[in-house]
C-alpha positions as CSV (number, residue, x, y, z in Angstrom):
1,X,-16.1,37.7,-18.0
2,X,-13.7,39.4,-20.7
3,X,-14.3,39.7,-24.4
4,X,-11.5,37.7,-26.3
5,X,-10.3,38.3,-29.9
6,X,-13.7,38.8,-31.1
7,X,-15.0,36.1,-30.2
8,X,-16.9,35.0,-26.3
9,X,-14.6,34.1,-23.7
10,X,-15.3,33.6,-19.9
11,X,-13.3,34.0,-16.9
12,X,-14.6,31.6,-13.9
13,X,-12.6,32.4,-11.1
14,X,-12.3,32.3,-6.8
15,X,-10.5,35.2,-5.5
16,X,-7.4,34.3,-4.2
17,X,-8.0,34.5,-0.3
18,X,-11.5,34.0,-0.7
19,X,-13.0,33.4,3.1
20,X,-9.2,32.4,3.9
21,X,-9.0,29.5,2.0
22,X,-6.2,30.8,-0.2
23,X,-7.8,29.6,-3.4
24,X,-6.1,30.6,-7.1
25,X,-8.5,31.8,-9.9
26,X,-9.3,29.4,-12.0
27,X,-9.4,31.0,-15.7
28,X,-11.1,29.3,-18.6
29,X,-11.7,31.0,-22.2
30,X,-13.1,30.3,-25.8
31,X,-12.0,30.5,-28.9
32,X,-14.4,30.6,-32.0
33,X,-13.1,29.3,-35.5
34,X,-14.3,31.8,-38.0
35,X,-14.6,31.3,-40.9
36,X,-11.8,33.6,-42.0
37,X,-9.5,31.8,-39.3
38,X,-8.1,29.5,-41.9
39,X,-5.0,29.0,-40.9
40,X,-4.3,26.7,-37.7
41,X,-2.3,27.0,-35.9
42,X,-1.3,30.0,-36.1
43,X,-5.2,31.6,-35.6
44,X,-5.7,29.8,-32.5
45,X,-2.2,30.5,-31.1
46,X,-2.6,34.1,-32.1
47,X,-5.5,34.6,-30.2
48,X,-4.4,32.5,-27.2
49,X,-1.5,34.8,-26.5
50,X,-3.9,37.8,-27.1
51,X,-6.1,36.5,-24.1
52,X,-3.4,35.7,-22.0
53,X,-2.3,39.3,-22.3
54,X,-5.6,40.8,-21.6
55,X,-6.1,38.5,-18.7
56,X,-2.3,39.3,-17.4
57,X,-2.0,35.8,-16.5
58,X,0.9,33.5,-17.5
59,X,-1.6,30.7,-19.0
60,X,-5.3,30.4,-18.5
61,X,-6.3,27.0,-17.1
62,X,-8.7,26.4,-19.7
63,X,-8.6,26.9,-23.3
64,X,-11.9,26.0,-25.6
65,X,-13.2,25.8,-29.0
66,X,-16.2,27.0,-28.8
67,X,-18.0,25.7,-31.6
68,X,-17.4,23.1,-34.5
69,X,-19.5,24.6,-37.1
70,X,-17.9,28.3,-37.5
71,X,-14.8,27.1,-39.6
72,X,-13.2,25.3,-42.2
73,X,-11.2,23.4,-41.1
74,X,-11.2,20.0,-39.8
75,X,-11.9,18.5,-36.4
76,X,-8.4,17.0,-36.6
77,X,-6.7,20.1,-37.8
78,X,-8.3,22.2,-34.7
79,X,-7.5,19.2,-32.6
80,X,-4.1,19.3,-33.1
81,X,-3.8,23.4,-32.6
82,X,-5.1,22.9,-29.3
83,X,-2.5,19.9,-28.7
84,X,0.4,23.5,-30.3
85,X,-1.4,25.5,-27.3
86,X,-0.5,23.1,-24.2
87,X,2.9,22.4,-25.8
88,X,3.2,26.4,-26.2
89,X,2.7,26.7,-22.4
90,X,-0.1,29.6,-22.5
91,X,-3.1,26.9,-21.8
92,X,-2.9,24.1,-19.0
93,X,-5.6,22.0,-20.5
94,X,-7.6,22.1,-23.6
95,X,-11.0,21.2,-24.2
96,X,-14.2,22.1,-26.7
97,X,-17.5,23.6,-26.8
98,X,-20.8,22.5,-28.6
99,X,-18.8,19.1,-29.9
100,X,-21.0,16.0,-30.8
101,X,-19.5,12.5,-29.7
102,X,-17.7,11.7,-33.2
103,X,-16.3,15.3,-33.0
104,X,-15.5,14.5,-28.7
105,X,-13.6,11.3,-29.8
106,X,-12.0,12.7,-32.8
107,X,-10.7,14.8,-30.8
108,X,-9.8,12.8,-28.3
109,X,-8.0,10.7,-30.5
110,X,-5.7,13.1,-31.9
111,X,-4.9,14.6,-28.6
112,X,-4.3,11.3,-27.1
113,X,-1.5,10.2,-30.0
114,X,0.6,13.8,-28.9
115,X,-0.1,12.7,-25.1
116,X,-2.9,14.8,-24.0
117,X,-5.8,14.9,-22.9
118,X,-9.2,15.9,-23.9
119,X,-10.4,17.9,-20.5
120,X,-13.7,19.3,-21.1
121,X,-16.5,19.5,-23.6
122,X,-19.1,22.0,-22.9
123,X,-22.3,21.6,-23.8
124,X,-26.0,22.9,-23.1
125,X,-27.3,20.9,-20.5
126,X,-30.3,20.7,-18.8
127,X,-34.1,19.9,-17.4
128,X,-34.7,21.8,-20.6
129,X,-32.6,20.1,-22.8
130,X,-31.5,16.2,-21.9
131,X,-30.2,15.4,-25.3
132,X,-27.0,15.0,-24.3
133,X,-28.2,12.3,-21.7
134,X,-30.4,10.7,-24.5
135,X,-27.7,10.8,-27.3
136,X,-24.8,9.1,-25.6
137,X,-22.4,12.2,-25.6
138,X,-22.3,12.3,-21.9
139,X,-21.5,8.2,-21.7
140,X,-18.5,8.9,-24.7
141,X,-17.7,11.7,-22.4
142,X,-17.6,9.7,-19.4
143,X,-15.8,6.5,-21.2
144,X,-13.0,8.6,-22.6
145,X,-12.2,10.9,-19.1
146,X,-13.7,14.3,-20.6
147,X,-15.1,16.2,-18.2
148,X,-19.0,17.5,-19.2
149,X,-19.4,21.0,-18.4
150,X,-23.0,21.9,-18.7
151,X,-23.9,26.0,-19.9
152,X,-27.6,27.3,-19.3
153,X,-28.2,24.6,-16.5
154,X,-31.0,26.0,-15.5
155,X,-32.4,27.2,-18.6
156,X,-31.9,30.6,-17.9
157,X,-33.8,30.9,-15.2
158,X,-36.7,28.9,-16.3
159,X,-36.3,26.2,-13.6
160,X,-36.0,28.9,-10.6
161,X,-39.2,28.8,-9.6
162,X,-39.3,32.4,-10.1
163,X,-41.8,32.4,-13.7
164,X,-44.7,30.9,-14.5
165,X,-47.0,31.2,-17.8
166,X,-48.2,34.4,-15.9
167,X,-44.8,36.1,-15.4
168,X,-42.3,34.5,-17.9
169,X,-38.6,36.1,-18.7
170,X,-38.1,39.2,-20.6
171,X,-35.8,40.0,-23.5
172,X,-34.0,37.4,-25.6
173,X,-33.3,33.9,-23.9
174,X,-32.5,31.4,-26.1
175,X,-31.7,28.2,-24.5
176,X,-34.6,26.4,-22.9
177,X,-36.9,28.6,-24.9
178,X,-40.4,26.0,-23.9
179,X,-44.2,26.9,-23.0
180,X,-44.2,26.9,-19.4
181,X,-46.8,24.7,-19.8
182,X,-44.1,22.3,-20.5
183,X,-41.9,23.4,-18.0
184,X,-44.1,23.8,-15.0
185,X,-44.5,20.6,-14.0
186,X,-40.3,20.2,-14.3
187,X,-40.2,23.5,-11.7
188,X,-43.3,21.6,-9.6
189,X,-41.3,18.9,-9.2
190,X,-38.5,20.3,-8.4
191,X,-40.0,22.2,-5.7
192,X,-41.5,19.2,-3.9
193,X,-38.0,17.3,-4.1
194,X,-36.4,20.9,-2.6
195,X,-38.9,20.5,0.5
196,X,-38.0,16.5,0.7
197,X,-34.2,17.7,0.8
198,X,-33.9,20.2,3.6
199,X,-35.9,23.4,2.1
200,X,-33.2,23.1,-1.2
201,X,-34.8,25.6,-4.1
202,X,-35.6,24.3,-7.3
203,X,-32.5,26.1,-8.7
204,X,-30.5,23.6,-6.0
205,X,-32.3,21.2,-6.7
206,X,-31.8,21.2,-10.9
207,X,-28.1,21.9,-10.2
208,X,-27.9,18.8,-7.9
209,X,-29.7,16.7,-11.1
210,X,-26.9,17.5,-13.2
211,X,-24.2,16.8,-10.8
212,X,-25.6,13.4,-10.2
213,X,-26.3,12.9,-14.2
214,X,-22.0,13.4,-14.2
215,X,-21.8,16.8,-15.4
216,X,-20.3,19.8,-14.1
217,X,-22.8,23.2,-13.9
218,X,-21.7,26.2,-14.9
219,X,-24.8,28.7,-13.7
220,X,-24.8,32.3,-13.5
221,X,-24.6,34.4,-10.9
222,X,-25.2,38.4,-10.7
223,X,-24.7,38.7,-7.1
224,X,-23.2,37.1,-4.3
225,X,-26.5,36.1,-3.0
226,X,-27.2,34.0,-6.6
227,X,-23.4,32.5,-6.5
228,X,-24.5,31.2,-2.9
229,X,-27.7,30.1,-3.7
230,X,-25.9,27.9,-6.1
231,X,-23.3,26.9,-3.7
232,X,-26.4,25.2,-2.1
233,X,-26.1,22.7,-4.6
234,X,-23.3,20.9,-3.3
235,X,-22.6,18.7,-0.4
236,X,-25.9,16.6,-1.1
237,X,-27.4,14.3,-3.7
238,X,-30.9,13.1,-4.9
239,X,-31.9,9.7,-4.5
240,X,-31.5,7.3,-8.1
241,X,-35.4,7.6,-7.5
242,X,-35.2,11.3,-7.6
243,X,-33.0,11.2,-10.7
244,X,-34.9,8.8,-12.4
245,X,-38.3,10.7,-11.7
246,X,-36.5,13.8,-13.3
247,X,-35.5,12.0,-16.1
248,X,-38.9,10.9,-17.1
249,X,-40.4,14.9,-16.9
250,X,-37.0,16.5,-19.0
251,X,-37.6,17.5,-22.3
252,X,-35.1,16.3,-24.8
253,X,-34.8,19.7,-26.9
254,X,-33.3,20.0,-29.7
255,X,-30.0,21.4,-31.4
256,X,-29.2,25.0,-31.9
257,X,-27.0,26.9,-34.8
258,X,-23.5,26.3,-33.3
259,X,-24.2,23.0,-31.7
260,X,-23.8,19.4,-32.6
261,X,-23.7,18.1,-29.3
C-alpha cells in the first residue's frame, strides 16, 4: 500500500516469481476528487502520473475514483477524465469506488460512447452490509460487465470467528460497526457451514459468500499466514442453499459519508 497525492491509494500485487509461477503485480490505485480538484482533467491526470512515478511502473492496472461525493464536478465530467487516463496510456483500465447504480451506468455510458469500458466499482460489501445485494447495484453491475469488488468483506474482522460480545475489536473500525448480538448468529453460521465444507473457517467461508453473490473480495492480510487463510477461499463454493440461508441472516446496513453505493 502507497499513499497517493493525498489522497488513499492501494497497491494489490503477486510478486513476480511468486512459488514459480511467474506472476506480474497487479497494481490498482485511487484517486479522490476534492473539493479543490476543480479542474478535470487535468487534476486527475496530474495525480495519475504522480502515482505512476511513485510506484515506478509504466501504468498501474487499475485506476479508481474513489468516491462520488468529495467534488464538484459531475459524474460525466469525472467519467470522461478517466476515459483522458486510458487514452493517456498511464492506466490499463478504469473503474470507481463508492458509486451508486445511476452514478455505475452514467458512467458506463460515457465510457462506453469513447470505447471503454467501465472495469470495476468498489464497494463495501458484506455479511454486514448486503445493501448492495438488496439495492440492485450488484445486478446493474453484473448487466453492464463491471466487475464488483467488495472492501471490508469481512467486516473487519467481525465475521472471523475471532470476537464475540465478550472480546470485541479495539480501536476505530468503521465498517460493519453492529452489536455482536447481531452479528453472532452470522459468525455461528458461518462456523457450522465451515465444518459442512471441509473444516473451511468462517473467514473462508464469508469470502466464499461473496464470490458466489458475484463479487470479487478484497480482504486484508498482515501476514502470510492471513493472505493464505484467505486463499482458502477459492477453489470451492456453497450450495444455492448455503447462500440463500446466508442471505436471510445478512444485515442490510446502511450508507456511510463517501458512499452512495
Amino acid at each position: 500500500m502507497r499513499p497517493a497525492d493525498g489522497a488513499e491509494a492501494t497497491a494489490n500485487s503477486v510478486p513476480s516469481g511468486a512459488g514459480g509461477t511467474g506472476l506480474q503485480p497487479v497494481v490498482c490505485t485511487k484517486y479522490i476528487p476534492l473539493p479543490w480538484r476543480l479542474f478535470e482533467p487535468c487534476s486527475m491526470m496530474g495525480a495519475l502520473r504522480a502515482s505512476v512515478s511513485r510506484l515506478e511502473v509504466e501504468a498501474v492496472d487499475l485506476y479508481l475514483v474513489h468516491s462520488p461525493m468529495a467534488t464538484f464536478n459531475s459524474i460525466k465530467t469525472l467519467a470522461n477524465a478517466l476515459g483522458d487516463a486510458v487514452e493517456s496510456g498511464l492506466t490499463k483500465h478504469v473503474g470507481v469506488s463508492n458509486y451508486s447504480e445511476a452514478e455505475v451506468r452514467e458512467t458506463h455510458r460515457v465510457l462506453a460512447e469513447r470505447g471503454i469500458q467501465l472495469a470495476a466499482n468498489q464497494v463495501e460489501f458484506s455479511l454486514c452490509h448486503a445493501l448492495p445485494a438488496r439495492n440492485g447495484l450488484l445486478d446493474a453491475c453484473t448487466e453492464l460487465g463491471v466487475g464488483a469488488m467488495a472492501y471490508s468483506p469481512m467486516a473487519m474482522g467481525r465475521l472471523t470467528g475471532k470476537y464475540t460480545s465478550e472480546s470485541q475489536p479495539k480501536g476505530a473500525r468503521r465498517f460493519g460497526n453492529y452489536g455482536f448480538e447481531r452479528i453472532q448468529p452470522i459468525v455461528d453460521r458461518l462456523t457450522q457451514l465451515g465444518e459442512q465444507h471441509g473444516g473451511k473457517t468462517p473467514a473462508q467461508v464469508s469470502l466464499n459468500y461473496l464470490i458466489c453473490k458475484g463479487a470479487v473480495p478484497i480482504p486484508g492480510a498482515k501476514n502470510a499466514s492471513q493472505a493464505a487463510g484467505n486463499a482458502g477461499a477459492l477453489g470451492w463454493r456453497l450450495s444455492s442453499g448455503d447462500v440463500a440461508e446466508l442471505d436471510e441472516l445478512a444485515i442490510e446496513g446502511a450508507l456511510k459519508f463517501g458512499q452512495h453505493g
